[in-house]
C-alpha positions in Angstrom: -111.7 100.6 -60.3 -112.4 104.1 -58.7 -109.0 105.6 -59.0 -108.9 105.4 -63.0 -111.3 108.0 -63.2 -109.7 109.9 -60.4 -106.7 109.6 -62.1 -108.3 110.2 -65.6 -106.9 107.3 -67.3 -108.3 104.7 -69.6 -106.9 101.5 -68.6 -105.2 100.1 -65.5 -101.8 100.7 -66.0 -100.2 98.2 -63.8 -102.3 95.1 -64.9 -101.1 91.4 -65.1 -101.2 90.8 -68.6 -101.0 94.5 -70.4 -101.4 94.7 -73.8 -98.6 93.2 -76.2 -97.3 97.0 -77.3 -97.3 98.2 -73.4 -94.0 95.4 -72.4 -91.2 97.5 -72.1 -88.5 97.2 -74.6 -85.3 97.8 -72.5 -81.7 96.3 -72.4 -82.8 93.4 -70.7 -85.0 92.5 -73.6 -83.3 93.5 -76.1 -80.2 91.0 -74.9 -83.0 88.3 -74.3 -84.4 88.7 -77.8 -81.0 88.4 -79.4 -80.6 85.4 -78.1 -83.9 84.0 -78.9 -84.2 85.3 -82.5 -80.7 83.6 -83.1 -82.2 80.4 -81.5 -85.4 80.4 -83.8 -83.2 80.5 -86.8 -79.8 78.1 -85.9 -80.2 76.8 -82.6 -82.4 73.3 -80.8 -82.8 74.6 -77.4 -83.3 77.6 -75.4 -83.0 77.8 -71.8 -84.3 81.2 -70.3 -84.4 81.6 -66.2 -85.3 83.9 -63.9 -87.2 84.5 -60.6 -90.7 84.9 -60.0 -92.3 88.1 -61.5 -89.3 89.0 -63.1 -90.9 89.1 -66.8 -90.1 85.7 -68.2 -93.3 85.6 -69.6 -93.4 89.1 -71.2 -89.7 88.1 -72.9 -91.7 85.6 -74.7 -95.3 86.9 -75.5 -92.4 90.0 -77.4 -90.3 86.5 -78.8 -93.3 84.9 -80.5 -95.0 88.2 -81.5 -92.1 89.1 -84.0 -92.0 85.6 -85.2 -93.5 85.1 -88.9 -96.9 82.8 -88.1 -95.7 81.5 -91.9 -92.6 79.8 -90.6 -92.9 78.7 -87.1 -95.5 77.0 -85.3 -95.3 78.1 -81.3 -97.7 75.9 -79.3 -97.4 77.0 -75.5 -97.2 74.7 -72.5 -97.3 75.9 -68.7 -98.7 73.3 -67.0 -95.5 71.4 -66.3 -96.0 69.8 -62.9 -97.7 66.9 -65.0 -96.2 63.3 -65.1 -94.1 62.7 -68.2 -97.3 60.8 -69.9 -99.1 63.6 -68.8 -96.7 66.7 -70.2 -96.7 64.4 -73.8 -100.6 64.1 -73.5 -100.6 67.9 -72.9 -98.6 68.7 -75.8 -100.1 66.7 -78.4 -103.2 68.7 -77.4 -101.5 72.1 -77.8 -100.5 70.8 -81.5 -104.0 70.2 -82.3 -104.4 66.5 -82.2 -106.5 64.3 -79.5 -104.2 62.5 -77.2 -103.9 58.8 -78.3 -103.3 56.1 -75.3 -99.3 54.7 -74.3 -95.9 57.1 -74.6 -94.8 55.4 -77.9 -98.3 56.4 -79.8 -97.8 60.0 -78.0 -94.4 60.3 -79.4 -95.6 59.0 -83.0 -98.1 61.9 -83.1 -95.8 64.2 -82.2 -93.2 64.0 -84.1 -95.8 62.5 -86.9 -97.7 66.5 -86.7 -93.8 68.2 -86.4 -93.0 66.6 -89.5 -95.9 67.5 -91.2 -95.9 70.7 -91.2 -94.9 73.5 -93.5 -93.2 75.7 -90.7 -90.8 74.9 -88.1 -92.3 74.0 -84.6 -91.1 76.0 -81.3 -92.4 74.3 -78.0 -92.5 76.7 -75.7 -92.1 75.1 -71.7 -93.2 78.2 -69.5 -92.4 76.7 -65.6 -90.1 74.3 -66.7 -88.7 74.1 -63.1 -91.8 71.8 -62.7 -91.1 69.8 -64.9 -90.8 65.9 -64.2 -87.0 64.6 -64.7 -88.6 61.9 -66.5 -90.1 64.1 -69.0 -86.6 65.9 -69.7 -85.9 62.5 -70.8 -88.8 62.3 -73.0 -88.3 65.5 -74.5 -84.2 64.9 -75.2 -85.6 61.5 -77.0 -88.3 64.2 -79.0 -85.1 66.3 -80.2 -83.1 63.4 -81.3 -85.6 61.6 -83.1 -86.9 64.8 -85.0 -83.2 65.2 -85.6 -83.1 62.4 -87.8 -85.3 64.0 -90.6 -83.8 67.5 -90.3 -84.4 70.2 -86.8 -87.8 70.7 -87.7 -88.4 71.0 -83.8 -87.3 73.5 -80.8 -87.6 74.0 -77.7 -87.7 76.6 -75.0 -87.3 75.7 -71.3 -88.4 78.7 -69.6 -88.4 78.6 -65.8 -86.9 79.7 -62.1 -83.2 78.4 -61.2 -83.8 74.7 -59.7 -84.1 74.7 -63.5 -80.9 75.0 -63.7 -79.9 72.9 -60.9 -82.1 70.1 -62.2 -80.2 70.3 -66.1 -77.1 69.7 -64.6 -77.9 66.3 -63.4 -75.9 63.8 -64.7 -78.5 62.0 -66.3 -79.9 64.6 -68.8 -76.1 65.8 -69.8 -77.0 65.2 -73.4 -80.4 67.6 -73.1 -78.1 70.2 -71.6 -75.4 70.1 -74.1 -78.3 70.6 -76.9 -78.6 73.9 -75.4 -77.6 76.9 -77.8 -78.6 80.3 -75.5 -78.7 80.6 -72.3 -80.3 83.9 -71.1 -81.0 85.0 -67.3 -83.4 87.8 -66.9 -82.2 90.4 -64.1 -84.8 92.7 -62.1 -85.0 95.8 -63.0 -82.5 98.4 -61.9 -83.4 101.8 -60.0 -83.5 103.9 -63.4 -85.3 101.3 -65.0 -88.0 100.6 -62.4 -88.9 104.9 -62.9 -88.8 104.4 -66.7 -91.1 101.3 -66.1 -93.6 103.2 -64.3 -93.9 106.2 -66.1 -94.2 104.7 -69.2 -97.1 102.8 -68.0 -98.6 105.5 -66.3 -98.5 106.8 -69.8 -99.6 104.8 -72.0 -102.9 104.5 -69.5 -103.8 108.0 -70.3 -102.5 109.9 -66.9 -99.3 112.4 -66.5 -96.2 110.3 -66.1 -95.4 113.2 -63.2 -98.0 111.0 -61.0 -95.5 109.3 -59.1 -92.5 111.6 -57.8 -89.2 110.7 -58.3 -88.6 109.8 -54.8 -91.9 107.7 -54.4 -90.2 105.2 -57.6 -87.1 104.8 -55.8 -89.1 103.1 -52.5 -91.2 101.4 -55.0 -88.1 100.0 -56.6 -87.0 99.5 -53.1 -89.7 97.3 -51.6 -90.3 95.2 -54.9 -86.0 94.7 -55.5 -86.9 95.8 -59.3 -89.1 92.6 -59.9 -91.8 94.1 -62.2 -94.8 91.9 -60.8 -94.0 93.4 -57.4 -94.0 96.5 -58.7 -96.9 96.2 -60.3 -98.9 95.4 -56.8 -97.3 98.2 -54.9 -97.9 100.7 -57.8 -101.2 99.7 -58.1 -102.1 99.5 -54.0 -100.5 103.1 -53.8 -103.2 104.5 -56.8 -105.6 102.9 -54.5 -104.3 104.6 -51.2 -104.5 108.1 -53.1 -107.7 107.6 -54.8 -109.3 107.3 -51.2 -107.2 110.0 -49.6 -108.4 112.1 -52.8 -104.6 113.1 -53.3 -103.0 113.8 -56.8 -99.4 112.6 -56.5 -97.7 109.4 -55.6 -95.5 110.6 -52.6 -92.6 109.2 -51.3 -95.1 109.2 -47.9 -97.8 107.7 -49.3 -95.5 104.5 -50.3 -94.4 104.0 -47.2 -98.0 104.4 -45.8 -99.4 101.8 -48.2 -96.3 99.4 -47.2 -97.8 99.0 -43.6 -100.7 97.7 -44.9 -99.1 95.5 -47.8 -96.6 92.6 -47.0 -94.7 90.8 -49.2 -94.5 87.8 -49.0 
């Protein structure tokens, strides 16, 4: 990438998946990580939502990097559009056993490997919006059956609002009143946004006087304060100066690299 060295930094500061001690530790996490601490130690569900690019992920990559690896196991599911056979198959995998054939033997292994071990188990959903109805029912049955021998399992249902929508059905009232936080992740505001991108400017090695104050509010602007949008437009407008040769991030050159870049 050309305009690193023009820039003089060492890594690309806007990247999709930054390192773990680059996500940005504002108000918004910190709420979120209240919650989600608090649910690790007393609570059986966890329902976090936001939209698209807002930083659900990075929430919980910060979530499961200050849990102890001695007390929790955190196995990681985002492939959530599966059938409900499918979902179970997928998560008996991610607890490190092979997938044995029909639901009931899928449901012995699981909660077969839960019980088993020494630490707690946290099953992350990432998507859960995607998630079949019939596998909410499947997962309810998972809670109250490891319920019987003590909450050695948990879940977080991590996803965009028909999430919501979808727990609200009639039919999985008893998954939704298992719920102990609720958290919704908000954009970022204005001052946040500039904070955002200065300190990754930062930590990748350049002045975090590249982009002028008034080129962070249009960025803040055209991406409405989701931070994967801002990471495109930040990144096309390093781009746009590298191969005008210009130093600064401009409130101009945003709105010249805007013609060229549509959101969706």
């Amino acid at each position: 990438m050309m305009f690193l060295s023009h820039f003089n930094m060492t890594q690309n500061p806007f990247t999709e998946r930054p390192p773990i001690e680059w996500l940005l530790k504002d108000e918004r996490t910190a709420q979120g990580l209240a919650r989600l601490e608090y649910f690790a130690q007393e609570g059986l569900v966890a329902l976090l939502l936001g939209q698209t690019g807002v930083g659900k992920s990075s929430l919980l990559r910060l979530f499961l990097h200050a849990l102890s690896k001695n007390r929790y196991n955190t196995p990681y599911v985002h492939l959530t559009h599966l059938n409900a056979r499918g979902l179970l198959r997928l998560i008996v995998s991610e607890l490190g056993e092979a997938p044995a054939c029909g639901k009931d033997r899928l449901f012995t292994q699981i909660l077969e490997r839960v019980h088993k071990a020494d630490a707690a188990t946290i099953l992350i959903l990432d998507e859960a919006h995607l998630i079949d109805p019939g596998a909410l029912t499947d997962l309810r049955l998972l809670l109250s059956s490891a319920l019987e021998s003590g909450p050695s399992l948990k879940i977080v249902l991590s996803g965009q609002e028909p999430l919501r929508d979808l727990l609200t059905r009639a039919s999985h009232a008893d998954l939704q009143n298992r719920i102990t936080v609720r958290y919704r992740l908000a954009p970022l505001t204005e001052e946040q946004t500039a904070n955002y991108i200065d300190t990754r400017v930062r930590q990748s090695g350049a002045t975090d006087k590249l982009f002028e104050p008034e080129a962070k509010t249009s960025i803040h602007e055209f991406a409405a304060g989701v931070p994967r949008l801002i990471n495109n437009i930040a990144t096309a407008c390093l781009i746009h100066a590298a191969t005008q040769d210009g130093k600064k991030i401009t409130e101009a050159l945003v709105n010249q690299t805007m013609t060229e870049f549509h959101l969706p």
